[in-house]
Each structure stands twice: as structure tokens, then as C-alpha cells.
N, CA, C and O atoms as a DFTB+ gen file, in Angstrom:
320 C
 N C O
     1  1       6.718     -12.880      -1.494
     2  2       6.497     -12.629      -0.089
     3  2       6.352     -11.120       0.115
     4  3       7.017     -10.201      -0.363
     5  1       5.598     -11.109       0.720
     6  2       5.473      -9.414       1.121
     7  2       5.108      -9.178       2.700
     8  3       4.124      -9.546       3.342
     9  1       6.574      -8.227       3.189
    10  2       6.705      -7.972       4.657
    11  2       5.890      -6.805       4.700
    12  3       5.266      -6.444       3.703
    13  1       5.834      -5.958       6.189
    14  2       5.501      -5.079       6.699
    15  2       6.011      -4.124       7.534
    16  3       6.354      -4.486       8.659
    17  1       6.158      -2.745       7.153
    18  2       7.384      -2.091       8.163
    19  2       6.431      -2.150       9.351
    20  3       5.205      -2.254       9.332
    21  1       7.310      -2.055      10.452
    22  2       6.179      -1.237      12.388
    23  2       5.503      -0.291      11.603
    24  3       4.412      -0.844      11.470
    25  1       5.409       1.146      10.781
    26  2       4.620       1.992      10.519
    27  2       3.698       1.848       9.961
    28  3       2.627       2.316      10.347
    29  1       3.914       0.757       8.255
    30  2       2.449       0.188       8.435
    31  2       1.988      -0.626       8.990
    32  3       0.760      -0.574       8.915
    33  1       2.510      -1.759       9.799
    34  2       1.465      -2.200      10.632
    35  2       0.645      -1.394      11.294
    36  3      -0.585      -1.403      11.235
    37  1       1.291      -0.733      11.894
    38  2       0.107       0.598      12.849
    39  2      -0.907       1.236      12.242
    40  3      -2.027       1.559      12.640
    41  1      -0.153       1.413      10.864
    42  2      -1.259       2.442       9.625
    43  2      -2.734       1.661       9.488
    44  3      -3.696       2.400       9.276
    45  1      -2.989       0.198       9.596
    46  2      -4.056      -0.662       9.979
    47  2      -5.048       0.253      11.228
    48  3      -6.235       0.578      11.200
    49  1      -3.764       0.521      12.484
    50  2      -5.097       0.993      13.578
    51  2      -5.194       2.283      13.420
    52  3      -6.340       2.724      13.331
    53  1      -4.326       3.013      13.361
    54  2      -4.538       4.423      12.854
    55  2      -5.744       5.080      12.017
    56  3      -6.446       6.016      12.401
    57  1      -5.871       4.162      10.378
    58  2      -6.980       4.662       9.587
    59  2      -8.178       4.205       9.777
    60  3      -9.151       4.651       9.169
    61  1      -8.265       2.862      11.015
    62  2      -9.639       2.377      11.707
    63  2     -10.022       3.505      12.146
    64  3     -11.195       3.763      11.872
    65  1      -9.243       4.587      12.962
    66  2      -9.847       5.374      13.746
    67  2     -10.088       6.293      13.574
    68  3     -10.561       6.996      14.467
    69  1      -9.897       6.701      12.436
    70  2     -10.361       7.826      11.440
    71  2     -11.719       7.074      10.518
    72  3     -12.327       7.663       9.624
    73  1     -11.961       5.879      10.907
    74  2     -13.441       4.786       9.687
    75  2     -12.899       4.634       8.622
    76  3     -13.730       4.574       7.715
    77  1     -11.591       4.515       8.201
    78  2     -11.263       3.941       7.315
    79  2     -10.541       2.539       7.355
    80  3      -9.457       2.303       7.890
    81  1     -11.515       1.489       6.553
    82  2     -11.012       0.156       7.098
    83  2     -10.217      -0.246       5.985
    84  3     -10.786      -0.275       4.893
    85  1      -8.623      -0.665       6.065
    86  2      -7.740      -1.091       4.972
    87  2      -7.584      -2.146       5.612
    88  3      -7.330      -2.066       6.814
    89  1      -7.697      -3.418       4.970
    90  2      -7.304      -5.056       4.898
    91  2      -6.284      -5.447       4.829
    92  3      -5.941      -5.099       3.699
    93  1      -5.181      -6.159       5.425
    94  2      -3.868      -6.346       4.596
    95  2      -4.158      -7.237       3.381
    96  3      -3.221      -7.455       2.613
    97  1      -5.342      -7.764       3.134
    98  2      -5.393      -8.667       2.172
    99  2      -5.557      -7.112       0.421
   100  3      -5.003      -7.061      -0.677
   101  1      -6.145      -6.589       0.825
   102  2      -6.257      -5.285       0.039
   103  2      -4.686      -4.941      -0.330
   104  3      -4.141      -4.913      -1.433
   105  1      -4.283      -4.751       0.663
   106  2      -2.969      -4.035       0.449
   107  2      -2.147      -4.932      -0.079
   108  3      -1.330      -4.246      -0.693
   109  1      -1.785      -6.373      -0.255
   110  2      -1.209      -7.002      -0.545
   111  2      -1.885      -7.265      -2.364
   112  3      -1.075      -7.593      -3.230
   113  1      -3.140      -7.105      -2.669
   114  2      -3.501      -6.935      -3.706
   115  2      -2.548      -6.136      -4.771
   116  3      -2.041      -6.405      -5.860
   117  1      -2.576      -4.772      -3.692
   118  2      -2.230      -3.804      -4.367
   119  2      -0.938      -3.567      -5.071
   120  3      -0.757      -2.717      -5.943
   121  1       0.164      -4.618      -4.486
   122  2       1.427      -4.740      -4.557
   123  2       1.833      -5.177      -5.911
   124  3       2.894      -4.986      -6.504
   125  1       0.745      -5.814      -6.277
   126  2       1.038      -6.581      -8.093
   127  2       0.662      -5.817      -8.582
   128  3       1.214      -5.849      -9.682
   129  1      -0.332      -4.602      -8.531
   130  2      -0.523      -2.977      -9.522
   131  2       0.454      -2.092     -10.101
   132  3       0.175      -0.929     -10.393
   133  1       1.426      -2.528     -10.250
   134  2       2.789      -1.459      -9.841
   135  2       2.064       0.053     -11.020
   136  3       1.678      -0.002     -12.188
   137  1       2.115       0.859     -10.366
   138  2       1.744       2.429     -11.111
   139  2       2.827       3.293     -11.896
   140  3       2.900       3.936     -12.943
   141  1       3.604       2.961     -10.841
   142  2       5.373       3.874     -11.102
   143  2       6.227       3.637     -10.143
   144  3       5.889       3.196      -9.045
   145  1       7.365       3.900     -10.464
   146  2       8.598       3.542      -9.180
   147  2       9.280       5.147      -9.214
   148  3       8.981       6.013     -10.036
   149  1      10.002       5.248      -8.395
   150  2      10.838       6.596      -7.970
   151  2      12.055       6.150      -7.425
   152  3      12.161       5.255      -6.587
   153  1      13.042       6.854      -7.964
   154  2      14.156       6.443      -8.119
   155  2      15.380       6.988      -6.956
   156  3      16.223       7.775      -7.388
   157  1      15.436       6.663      -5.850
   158  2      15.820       7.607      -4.869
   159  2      16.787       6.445      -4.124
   160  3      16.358       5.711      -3.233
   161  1      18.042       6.408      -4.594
   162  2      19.035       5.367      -3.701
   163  2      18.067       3.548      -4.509
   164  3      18.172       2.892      -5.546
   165  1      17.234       3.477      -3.234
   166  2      16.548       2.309      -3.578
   167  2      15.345       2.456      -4.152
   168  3      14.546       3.231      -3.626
   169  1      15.002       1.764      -5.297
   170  2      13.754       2.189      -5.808
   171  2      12.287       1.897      -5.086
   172  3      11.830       0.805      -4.747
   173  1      11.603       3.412      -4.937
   174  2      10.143       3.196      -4.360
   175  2       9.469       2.810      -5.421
   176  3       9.564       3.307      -6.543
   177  1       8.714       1.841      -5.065
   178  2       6.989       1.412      -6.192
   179  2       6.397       2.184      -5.466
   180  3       6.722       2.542      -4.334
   181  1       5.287       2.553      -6.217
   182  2       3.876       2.329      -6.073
   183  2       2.867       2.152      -6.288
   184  3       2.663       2.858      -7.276
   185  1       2.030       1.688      -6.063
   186  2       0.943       0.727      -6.696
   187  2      -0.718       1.153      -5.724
   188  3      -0.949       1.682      -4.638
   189  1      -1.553       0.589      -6.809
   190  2      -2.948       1.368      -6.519
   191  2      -3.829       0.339      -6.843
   192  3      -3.767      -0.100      -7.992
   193  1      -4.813      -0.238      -5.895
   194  2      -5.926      -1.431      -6.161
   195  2      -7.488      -0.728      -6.003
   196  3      -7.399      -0.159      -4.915
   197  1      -8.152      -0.607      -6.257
   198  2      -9.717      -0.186      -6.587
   199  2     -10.402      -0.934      -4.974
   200  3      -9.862      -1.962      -4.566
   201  1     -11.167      -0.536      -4.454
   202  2     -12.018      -1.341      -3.389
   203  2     -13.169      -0.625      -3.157
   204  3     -13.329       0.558      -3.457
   205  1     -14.175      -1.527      -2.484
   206  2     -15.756      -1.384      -2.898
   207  2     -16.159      -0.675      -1.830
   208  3     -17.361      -0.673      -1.561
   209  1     -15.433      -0.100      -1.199
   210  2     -15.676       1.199      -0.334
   211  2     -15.690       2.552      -0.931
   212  3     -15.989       3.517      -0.227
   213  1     -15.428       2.672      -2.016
   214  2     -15.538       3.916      -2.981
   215  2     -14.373       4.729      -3.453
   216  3     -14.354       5.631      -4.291
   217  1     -13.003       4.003      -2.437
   218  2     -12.227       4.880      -2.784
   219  2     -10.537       3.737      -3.325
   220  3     -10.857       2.641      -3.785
   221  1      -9.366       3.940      -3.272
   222  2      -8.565       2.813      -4.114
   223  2      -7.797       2.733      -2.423
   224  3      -8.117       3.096      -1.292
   225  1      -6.831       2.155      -2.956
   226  2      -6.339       2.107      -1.514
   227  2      -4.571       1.978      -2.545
   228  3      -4.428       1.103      -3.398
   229  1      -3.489       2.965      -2.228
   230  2      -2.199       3.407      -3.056
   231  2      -1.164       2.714      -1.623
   232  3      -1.347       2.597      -0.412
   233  1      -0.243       2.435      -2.418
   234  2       0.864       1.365      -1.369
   235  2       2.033       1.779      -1.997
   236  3       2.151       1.819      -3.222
   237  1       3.134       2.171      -0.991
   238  2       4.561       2.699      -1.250
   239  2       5.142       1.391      -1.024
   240  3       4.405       0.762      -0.265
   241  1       6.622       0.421      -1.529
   242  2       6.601      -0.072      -1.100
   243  2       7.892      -0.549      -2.081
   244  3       7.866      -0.407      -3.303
   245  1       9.504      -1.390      -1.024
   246  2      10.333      -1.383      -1.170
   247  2      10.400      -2.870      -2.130
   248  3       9.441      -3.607      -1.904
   249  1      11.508      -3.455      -3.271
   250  2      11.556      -4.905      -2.980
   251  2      13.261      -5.443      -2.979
   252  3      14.302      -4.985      -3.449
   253  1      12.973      -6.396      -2.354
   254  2      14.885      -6.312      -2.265
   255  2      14.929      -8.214      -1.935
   256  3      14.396      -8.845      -1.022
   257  1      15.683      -8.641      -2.955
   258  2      15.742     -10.439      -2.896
   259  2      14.415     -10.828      -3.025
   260  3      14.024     -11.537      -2.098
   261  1      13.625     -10.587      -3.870
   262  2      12.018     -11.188      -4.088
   263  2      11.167     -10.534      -3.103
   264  3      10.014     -10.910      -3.312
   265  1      11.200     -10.004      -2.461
   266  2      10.369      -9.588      -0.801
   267  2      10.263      -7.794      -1.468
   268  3      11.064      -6.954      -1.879
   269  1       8.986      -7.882      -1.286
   270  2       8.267      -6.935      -1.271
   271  2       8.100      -6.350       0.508
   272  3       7.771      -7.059       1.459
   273  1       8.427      -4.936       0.542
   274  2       8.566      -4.194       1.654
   275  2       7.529      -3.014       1.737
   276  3       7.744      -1.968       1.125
   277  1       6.316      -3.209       2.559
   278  2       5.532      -2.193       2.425
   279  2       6.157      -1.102       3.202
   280  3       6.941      -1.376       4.110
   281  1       5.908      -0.080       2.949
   282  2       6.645       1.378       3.800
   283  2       4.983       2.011       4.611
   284  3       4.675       2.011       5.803
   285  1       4.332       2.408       3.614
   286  2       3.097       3.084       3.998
   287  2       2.176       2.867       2.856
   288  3       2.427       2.623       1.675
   289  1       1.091       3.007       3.461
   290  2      -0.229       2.642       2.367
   291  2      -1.211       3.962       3.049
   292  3      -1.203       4.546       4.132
   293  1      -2.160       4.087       1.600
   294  2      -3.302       5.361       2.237
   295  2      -4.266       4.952       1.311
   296  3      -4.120       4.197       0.350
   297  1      -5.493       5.663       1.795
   298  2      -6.393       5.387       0.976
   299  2      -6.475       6.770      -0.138
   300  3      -5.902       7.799       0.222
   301  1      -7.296       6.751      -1.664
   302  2      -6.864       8.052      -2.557
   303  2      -8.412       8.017      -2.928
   304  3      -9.108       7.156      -2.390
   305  1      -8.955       8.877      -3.785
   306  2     -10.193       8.932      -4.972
   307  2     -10.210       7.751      -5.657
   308  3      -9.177       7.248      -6.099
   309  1     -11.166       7.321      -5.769
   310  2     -11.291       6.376      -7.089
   311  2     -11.843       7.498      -8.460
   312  3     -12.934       8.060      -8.561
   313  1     -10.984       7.539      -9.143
   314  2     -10.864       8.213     -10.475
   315  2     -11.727       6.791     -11.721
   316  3     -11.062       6.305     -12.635
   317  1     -13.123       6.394     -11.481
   318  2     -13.958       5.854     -12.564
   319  2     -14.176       6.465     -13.935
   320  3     -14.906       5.903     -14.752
């Protein structure tokens, strides 16, 4: 299962309005990428999925009892 904090939900209308369109279906992709975790109290993931807009789309994101906790997501370079 994978929740959503209020901040990223908003992060959806926020990067519309800058023309950047992130999917939650994207972002939920991205959650099985794991890249690296950071070790701070509770451990941050983060994880990075490729999309055909040119650029990846990188997801911070908590897990605690099976549940995946998105914090914030952005879009980065796609490094091909």
C-alpha cells in the first residue's frame, strides 16, 4: 500500500503549474526503484523511475508496517 502526505498531494498541483505533469501512477512506480535510503531516526528511501517526458521523476518516501509513505517527489535529468 502506498499513502500520501497533504504535501505531496499538493506537489501534483503545484508542478502542473510550473508544466510539469507527475501521475500518481508514475510515482507509485517509482516506489519499487529503491536507489538508497538515509538513515535519520526513521529511514528515508529514495527511489527514481524513468518517464517519456524526458526527464525521471525521484520519490522520498517513508515505510512503516508494509505502507509505504510518500513525503515529496520531484522531477530530476534523465542520465541515458
Amino acid at each position: 500500500m502506498i499513502l500520501f502526505t497533504a504535501y505531496a498531494n499538493k506537489k501534483f498541483d503545484i508542478l502542473k503549474r510550473h508544466g510539469c505533469v507527475i501521475t500518481r501512477e508514475s510515482v507509485c512506480d517509482a516506489v519499487g526503484s529503491v536507489l538508497g535510503e538515509e538513515a535519520t531516526g526513521q529511514k528515508l528511501f529514495f527511489a527514481e523511475k524513468k518517464t517519456d517526458q524526458g526527464y525521471a521523476v525521484r520519490v522520498a518516501y517513508r515505510t512503516e508496517a508494509g505502507v509505504a509513505r510518500v513525503i515529496t517527489f520531484y522531477p530530476v535529468s534523465r542520465n541515458d
